[in-house]
N, C-alpha and C positions, 0 to 999 in steps of 0.2 A: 504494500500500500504506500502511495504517494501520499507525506503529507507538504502542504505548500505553505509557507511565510511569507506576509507581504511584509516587505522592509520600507517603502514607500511607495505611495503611488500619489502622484501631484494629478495628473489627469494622463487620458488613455496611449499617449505618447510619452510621459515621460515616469515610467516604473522602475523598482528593481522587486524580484522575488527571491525566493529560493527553495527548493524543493527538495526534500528528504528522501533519497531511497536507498533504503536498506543502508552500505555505508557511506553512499555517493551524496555527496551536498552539489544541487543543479542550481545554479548562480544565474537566474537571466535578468540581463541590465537593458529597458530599451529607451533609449533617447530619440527629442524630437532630432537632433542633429546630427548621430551616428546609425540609427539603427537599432538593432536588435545583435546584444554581444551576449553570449552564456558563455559561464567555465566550468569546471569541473572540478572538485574538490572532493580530497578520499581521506579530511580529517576536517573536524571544526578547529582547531591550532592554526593549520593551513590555509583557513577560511581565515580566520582571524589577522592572521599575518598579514594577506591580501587588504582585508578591511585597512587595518594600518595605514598601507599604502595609497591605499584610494582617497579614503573621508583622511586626510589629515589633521588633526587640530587647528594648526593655525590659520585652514581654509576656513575656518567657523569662527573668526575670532568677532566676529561680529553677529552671530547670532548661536552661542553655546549650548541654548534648548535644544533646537534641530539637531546639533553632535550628538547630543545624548540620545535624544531620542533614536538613530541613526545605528548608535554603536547598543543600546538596550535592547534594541528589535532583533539585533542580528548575535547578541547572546542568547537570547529565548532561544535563539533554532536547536 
């Protein structure tokens, strides 16, 4: 069984999810400007590291809620 996380969704172009199977973490990011990127992740550690690198902190230094909320959603998984 697939379970699905939404990590955000602003409107119908601009989402990320993530989807749980079995030990696979399905990572789909779709922007209005890039597309539709998915990764594949065979640990939440891994997931995590990625998160890191994507949501940086100091890309949020002007709105901190959103971080949190951002990096809280994507512990839940």
């Amino acid at each position: 069984m697939i379970k699905k996380h939404v990590i955000y969704k602003k409107d119908k172009w601009n989402m990320l999810t993530v989807e749980v199977n079995g030990k696979q973490l399905i990572l789909r990011e779709i922007s209005d400007q890039w597309g539709e990127e998915s990764r594949t992740f065979l640990s939440r550690p891994e997931m995590m590291h990625w998160v890191g690198e994507r949501f940086p902190k100091e890309k949020f230094a002007d709105n901190p809620e959103e971080y949190e909320e951002i990096i809280a959603a994507f512990k839940q998984v």
